[in-house]
Every structure is written in C-alpha cells, then in structure tokens.
N, C-alpha and C positions, 0 to 999 in steps of 0.2 A: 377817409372815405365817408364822406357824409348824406349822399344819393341827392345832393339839391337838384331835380329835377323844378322846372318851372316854378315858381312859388304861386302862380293866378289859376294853375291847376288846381292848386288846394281850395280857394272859391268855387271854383265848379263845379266842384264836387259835391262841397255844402250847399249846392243849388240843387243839385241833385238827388239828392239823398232829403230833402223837404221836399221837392216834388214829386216824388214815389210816396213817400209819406204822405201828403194831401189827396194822391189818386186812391192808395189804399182806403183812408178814413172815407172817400169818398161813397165806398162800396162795405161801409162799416168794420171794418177790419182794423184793429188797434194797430199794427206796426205791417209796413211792406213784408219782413218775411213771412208773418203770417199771411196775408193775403198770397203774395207767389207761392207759398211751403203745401197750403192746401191743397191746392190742385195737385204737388207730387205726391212720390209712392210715400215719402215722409210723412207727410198729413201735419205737422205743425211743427214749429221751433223749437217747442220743448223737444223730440226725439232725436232731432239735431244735435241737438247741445248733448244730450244724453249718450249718445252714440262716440261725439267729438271725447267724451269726457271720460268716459269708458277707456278709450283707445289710448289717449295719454297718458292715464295714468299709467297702464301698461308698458308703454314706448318711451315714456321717460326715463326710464332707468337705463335701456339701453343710450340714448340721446348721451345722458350724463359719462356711459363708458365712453361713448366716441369723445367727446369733449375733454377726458381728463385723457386721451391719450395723444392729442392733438397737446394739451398742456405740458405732455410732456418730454415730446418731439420739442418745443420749443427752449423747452427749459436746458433740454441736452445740445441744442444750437448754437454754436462757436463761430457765425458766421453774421451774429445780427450788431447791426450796428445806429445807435441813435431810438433801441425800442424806444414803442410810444406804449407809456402804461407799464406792467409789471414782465418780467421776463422767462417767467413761468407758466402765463395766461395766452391763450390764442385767441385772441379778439376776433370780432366778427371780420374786420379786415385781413386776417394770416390765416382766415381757413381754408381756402384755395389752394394757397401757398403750403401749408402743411401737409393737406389731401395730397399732392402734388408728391411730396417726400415721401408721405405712406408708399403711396404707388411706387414711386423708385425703387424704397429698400425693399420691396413685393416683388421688384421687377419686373411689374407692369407695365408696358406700353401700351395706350390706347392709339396709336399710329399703328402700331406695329398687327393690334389686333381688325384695325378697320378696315386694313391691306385686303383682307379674305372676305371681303364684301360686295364686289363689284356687282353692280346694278345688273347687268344683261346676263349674269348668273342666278344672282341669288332671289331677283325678284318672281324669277322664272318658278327655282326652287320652290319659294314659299309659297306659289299659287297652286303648286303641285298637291306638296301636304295638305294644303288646306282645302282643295279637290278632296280629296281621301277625306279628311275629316269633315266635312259638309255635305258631300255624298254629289261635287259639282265638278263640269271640265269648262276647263280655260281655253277659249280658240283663239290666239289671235290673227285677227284681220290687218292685212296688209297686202301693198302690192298688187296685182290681180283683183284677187276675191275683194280687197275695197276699193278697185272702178267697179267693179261689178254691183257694190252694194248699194255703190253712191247714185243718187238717184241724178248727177248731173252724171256720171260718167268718169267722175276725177274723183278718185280715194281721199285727196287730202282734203276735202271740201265735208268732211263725215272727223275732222276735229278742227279744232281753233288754235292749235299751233302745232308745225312740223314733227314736234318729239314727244307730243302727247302719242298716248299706244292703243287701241281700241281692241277687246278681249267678245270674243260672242260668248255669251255662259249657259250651260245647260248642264241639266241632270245628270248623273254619269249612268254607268248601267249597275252598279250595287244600288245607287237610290230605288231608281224605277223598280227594281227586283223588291225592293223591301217597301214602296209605295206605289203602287201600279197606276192608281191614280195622277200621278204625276208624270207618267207620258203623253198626257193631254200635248197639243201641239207640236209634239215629238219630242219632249221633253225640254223645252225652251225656257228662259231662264228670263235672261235681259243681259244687258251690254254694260260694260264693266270700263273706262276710260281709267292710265295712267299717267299724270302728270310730274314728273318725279323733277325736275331739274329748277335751279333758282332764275330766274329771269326780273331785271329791273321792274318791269313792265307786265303784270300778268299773274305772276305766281311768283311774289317776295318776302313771304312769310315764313312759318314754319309749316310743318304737315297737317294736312285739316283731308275730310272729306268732306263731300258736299252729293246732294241729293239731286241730279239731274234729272230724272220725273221718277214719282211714283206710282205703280202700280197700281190699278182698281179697276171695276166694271163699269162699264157706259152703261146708261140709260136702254141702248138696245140688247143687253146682258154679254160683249165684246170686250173682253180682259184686256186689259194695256196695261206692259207688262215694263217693270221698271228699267233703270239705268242710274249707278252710280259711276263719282271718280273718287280718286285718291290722288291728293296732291304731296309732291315731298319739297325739299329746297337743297338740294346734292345740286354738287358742282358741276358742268359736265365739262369733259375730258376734250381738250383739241383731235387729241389721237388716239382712238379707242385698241388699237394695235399696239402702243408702244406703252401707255396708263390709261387703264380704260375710269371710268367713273365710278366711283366709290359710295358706298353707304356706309357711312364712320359708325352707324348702330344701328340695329335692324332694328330696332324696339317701334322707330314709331311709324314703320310700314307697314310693320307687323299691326299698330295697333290703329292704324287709319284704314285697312282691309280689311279689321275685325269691325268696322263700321258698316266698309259696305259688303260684309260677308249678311248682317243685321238689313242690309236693305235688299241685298237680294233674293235672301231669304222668307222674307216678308209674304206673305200674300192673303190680300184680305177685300173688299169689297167697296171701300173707298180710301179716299187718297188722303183724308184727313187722320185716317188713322192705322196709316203705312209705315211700318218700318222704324228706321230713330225716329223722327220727324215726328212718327205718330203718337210716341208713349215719353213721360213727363221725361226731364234731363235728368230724375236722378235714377232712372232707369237705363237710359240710353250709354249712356257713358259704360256700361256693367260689360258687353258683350266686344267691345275693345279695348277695355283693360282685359278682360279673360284672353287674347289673345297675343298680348303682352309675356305672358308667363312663358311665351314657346322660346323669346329671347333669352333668358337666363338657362335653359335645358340640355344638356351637350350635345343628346341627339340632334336635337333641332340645328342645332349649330354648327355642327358636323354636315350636316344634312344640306345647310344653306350656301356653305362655302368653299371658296374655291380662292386659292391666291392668286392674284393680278398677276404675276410673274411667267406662270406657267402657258398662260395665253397664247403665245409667239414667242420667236425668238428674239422681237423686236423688246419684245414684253422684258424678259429675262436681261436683255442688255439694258433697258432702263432702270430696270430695278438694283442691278450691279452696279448703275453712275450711284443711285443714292446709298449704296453701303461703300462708296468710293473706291473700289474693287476694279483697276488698272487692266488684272490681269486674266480676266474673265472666269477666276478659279473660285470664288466663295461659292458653295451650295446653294443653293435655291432654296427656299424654306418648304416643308410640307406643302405641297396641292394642296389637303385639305387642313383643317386647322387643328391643333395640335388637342390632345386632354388636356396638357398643361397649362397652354393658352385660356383653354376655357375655364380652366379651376381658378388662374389668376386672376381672370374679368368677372367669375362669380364671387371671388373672395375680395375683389375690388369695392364690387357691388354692396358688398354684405358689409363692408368696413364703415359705408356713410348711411347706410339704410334708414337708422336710427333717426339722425341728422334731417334726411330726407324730409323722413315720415311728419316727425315736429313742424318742418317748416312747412306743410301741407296744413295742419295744423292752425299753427298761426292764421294762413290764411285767409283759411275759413271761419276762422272765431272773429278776425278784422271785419270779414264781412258780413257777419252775423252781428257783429255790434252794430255795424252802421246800421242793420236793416233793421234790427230788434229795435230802435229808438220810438216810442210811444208819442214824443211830448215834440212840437212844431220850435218852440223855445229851448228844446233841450239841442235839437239840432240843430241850430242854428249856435249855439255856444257848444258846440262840440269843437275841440283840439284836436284837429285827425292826425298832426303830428304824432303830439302827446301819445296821444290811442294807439296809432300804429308801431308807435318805437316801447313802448312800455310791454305789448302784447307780443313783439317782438323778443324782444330779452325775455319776459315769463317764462312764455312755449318752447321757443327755440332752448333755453337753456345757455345761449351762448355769449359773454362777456362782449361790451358794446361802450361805447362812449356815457353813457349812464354808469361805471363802473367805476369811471375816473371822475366824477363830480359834476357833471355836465346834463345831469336830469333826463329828462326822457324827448323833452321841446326844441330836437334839432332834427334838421334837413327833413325831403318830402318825398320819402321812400317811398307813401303810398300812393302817391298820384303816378308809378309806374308798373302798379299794380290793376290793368285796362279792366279785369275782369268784373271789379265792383261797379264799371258803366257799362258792362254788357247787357245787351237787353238778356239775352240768354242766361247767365249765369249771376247778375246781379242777386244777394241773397240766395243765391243756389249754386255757390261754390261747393259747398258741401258734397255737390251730387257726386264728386271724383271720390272722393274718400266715403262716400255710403256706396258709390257701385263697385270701386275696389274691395269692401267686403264681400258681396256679391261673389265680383270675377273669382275671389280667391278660395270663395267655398265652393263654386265649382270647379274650379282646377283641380284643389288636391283632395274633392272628394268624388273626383272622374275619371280625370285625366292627367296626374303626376302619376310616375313609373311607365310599366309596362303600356300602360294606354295612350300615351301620349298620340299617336294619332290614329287612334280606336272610331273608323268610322261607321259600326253601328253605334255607337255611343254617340259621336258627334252628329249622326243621322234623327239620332233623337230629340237632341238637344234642339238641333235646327225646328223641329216641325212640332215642338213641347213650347219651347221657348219664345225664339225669333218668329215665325211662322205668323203666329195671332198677331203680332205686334199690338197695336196699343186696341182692338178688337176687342179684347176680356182685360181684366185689370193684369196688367203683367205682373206682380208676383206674385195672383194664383200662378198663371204659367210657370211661375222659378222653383214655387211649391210643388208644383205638380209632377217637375223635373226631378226637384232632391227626393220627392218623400215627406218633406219636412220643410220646418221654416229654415230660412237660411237664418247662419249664426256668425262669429266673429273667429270661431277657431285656425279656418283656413289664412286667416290673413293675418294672426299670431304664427303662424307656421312657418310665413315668407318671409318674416321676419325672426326667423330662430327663437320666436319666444314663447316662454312656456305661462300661456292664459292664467293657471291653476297656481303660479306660484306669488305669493305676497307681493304686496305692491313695493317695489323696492329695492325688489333683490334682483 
C-alpha cells in the first residue's frame, strides 16, 4: 500500500504553499502560519507547536501500548501467508486488519451496534437532549403548517430537496423562566434545516454544517434572526417499514448539531461576527467537538436508541432474514441498546484512542511544516513526499516501508490530505486538536456524570459562551465560563491518561 495518489498533485501543491508564502511576506509576515495563526485565539506558531508538543509526549506512550499489542496479535497469527516485512511487526498496512481482530476477540460488532440508530428515532432523540441542555424546542414543520409557511402556498418550495426536514426553534419555557429577556418575539429562535441522506448530486460528502444566514440588526434596529443546516451522508432505506435507515454512529450528528447548536445560539448585532462563521476556526471547531462526548456516554446512548427490529412486524421479519432465522423463533435483541453493547463500543473506542490521537497529530505538524517554511527556495525544494512519510512514521509510531530499507521518498499520501489547500484550515489544522482541549475541559469539568444533561448549566454555557460569538474575544467567554483558563487535564482524562505521570510510563 503505497497511497500513489496523482503524482502532478505533488506540483500543486509546491505552487501552493509559495503562493501563500509570497501573500503572507507580502503583508510582512515571515511564514503563512504566522500570518493565518495571528488573527486566531492561538496568536502564533510557536503555541501551536507548543501545545502539539506537549500533548504527544503524553499520548505517545499510550500510541506505543496500542502498537505493541497490534504486534502481537500478529506475531500470534497462524493464518498469514507470504508476510511482507517481519512477522511480528504490524505495519502501517495490517492495522485495519488487526483493529479488526481486536474487535472480534471483544466481540465487538459495529453492525451489530449501528442496528440501534435509526435516523427517525434517534435524530429525533438527540434534538430532545439537546433542547434540555440549551434551554431550546425543536418544532418540525411539515405537511400543513409548511403550505401554510411557504409563501407560495407549497411546503416543499421552503427546502431544496424532498428529505431535507425543516425544524422551527425556539426558547423553551426553563430558558425564558431563567432569562426573561429572551421572550422577546415570543421567544423565536430561527429555523434549523436537516439534510441527513447521501445523494450523487447535492450532499456526497461527509457531515458538514453550513451557515444558511446569520443573525444581526438592520440599519432600522430589526433583528434577522438566523438559520442553520446539518448535513449527513446515511443511506436511505427503500422501506422504512421493513429497515428503516440507519446512523452507523451518532458521533458526527452529534457533532454537526453542536455547530448549529453554536449558530443558533449566537446573537449579536452583526452578521460578520455571528456564531462559527464569526469567531477564528480555532475556536469554532470547540463547541462541536464538546458535543461529541454525548456519543461515548451510555446515558446518552441509551437515551438515543431504539433497534430497527422493533419497528413492525415487517421490521422483525427482516431482521430474522439477516440472522437467517427460517423459523421466526430467535429473540429480537433489546429495544433499547444493551450496557454491554455500550461498554464494548467504549472499550472499542479506548483500544485505538491512542493511535487516533498521534495520527491527528501528524497531521497537524505536516501542515504546520508546509506553512512554518520562511525561505521562497526552501519551498520550492521541499520533498513533500520525504516530509510527509518521515513525519508520518515519527508521530504515528507505526512501522511503514521505511522499516524495510525503502527510505521515507515513496508514494503521495499527502496530496490526499485536501485540508492543507483549504482555504479554511490551511495552516490551521491545528484548530481540531486546540478546540478539542477546549471541548474536553468543559465536558468533564461540567457536564461528565450526573450532569450530563444539566440544563441550567447548559443554559449558561449557551448565553456565557456561544451567545457573544465572536462579539468579545471568545476565550474571555470560555474563561468567564470555567472560572479559569482552560488547561489540557480534561482531554488527558478522555484519554485515560494520567497528565502528572512521567513521560513514558
């Protein structure tokens, strides 16, 4: 496996990464991250790096336990034939393939756990909680009430494809009770669009949200009041009766709602500095990673799910074809989904974390080399090969074609790496792994245990945090929320590691 993607990628890239370099020097700024880094909550490359540096040494050691037990899954393997390399070592190529074993002898299925996902349930669910902890209600509009809305007269004319969902959102009555002020309009919110299904044509990505207008004051002091969507890429189901359509992981509906929980939330006076949109990415990214943690939680989980089976009885005979069940006698699995289910997909989880975290890692340090480059000469004889496979095996920890004699100058992993030509995250990869500290010091020092969906707590957080959006420097606001500055403990936590001990151990 050598990722030879495109090789004239690798050119464009080196086109790229000097012409950022030429715009920055332009505006006197020694290297593009500098120039992009400043304007975030980062303020420079050194804290970047500092921050990146910090964290691995920490996470390295777990990394190295994943990797030596992946070595030794393989080592114990009577079934390989023709290894390439040594037969002890799990190359970056067999780690799929081992992950894979882990899970079996866990008796893990990730089929088996996505089963309790279905969309027309679960999505329902999480808008619930997340009502409660935001202090907002979900209406959706349909049918009826959207001819009535629509200003032709036709409901479907109010979205842009049939199976998008349109949601009215307003204040609920604990909000208003604990901010009065916010019954203004009768406590109206804005309109919440879900786009959840993969289509060729339209929505063929992964889950993204996107910022359909923002909120702000007119000129005649007339609040216009936002509206996000949340996109997914779930299959959708022929027969929702017989297998309705499935969410193989909540995680990232969870965490594109926690976007536009951040945009509805919002309200401020103009539109330039509303919501994500308004405050730098290494901000934005913080308040849907924090909504991420609800998927690993068994409340949350328990809370969200329902097995496709139970649906019909149309539901239960299909579900009987696929455990091949002739004679309609095998039990039905739990309605809702098991503690042991959940303990297996957390202990699933916790098994690559490590692994995870490093390759998050790397990434950001690739893109921080392209961008840190000073010198128009140096850039242009940069090896992004070289750069990329070398920084790969470092971070990662994980044995690679450079192990067996072959150097670090093969294939072109990184030209399918799109985010270092983002205009958004170019050099500001970073922001995932600086707002995942963020999210993680405020989960578990708010809302892990009893609080998990504590909506005076979350009612704070909205009108502390989200609220100002990019208004006042957001992390006063984070500050304002903790008490304190935030630090890196919570996101040692979620990673079962203990900050305080040696690097090492």
């Amino acid at each position: 496996m050598t990722y030879n993607a495109n090789p004239k990628d690798v050119s464009l890239q080196h086109e790229i990464i000097q012409l950022r370099l030429k715009i920055a020097q332009q505006f006197n700024y020694t290297s593009f991250a500098d120039f992009t880094i400043s304007k975030n909550v980062a303020g420079s490359a050194k804290a970047v790096n500092d921050l990146i540096t910090d964290l691995q040494v920490h996470v390295s050691p777990l990394g190295e336990r994943e990797q030596e037990a992946r070595n030794e899954l393989k080592a114990q393997d009577k079934n390989i034939v023709g290894a390439i390399g040594k037969s002890d070592i799990a190359y970056t190529w067999d780690t799929d393939y081992y992950i894979k074993i882990q899970d079996k002898a866990a008796d893990f299925d990730y089929d088996q756990y996505g089963d309790y996902f279905p969309i027309n349930i679960t999505v329902p669910k999480i808008l619930e909680f997340y009502g409660e902890i935001y202090g907002l209600r979900f209406d959706r509009i349909q049918a009826q009430d959207a001819d009535e809305l629509s200003p032709t007269g036709n409901g479907s004319d109010l979205v842009w494809y049939p199976d998008v969902q349109l949601y009215a959102v307003w204040n609920n009555e604990a909000f208003i009770d604990a901010y009065p002020a916010s019954s203004t309009d009768g406590g109206w919110v804005g309109y919440l669009y879900l786009d959840l299904f993969h289509r060729d044509v339209g929505n063929s990505g992964v889950g993204y949200e996107q910022s359909v207008r923002n909120g702000f004051i007119d000129a005649d002091g007339c609040r216009h009041y936002p509206a996000a969507a949340a996109f997914g890429s779930s299959t959708k189901s022929d027969n929702e009766d017989e297998m309705p359509s499935l969410i193989a992981d909540p995680t990232t509906i969870l965490h594109e709602l926690g976007h536009c929980m951040h945009h509805l939330s919002s309200r401020t006076s103009y539109s330039r500095n509303f919501g994500p949109d308004g405050v730098p990415v290494d901000f934005a990214e913080f308040p849907s990673q924090l909504m991420e943690r609800w998927g690993s939680q068994p409340e949350a989980l328990k809370r969200i799910s329902f097995h496709w089976s139970h649906f019909s009885p149309q539901g239960a005979a299909e579900w009987r074809k696929t455990q091949n069940d002739t004679t309609g006698t095998i039990a039905l699995p739990p309605a809702t989904i098991s503690d042991d289910l959940v303990a297996k997909f957390v202990n699933s989880t916790a098994s690559k974390a490590g692994s995870k975290a490093l390759f998050q890692f790397y990434l950001t340090r690739y893109d921080q080399a392209l961008y840190n480059i000073t010198s128009l000469d140096v850039a242009a004889a940069l090896d992004l090969d070289a750069l990329a496979n070398q920084l790969t095996r470092n971070v990662t920890l994980t044995p690679d074609w450079s192990d067996l004699g072959l150097g670090f100058d093969w294939g072109h992993f990184e030209t399918l790496q799109t985010y270092t030509v983002n205009d958004a995250y170019s050099a500001n990869y970073y922001a995932y792994l600086w707002c995942k500290v963020y999210a993680d010091d405020v989960f578990f020092t708010f809302f892990s245990g009893e609080n998990l969906f504590n909506g005076e707590i979350g009612m704070k957080y909205r009108t502390t945090v989200l609220q100002p959006g990019g208004a006042r420097p957001p992390l006063q606001s984070l500050e304002d929320f903790l008490g304190r500055a935030p630090n890196t403990d919570g996101y040692f936590r979620g990673l079962r590691i203990d900050p305080s001990a040696p690097s090492g151990s």
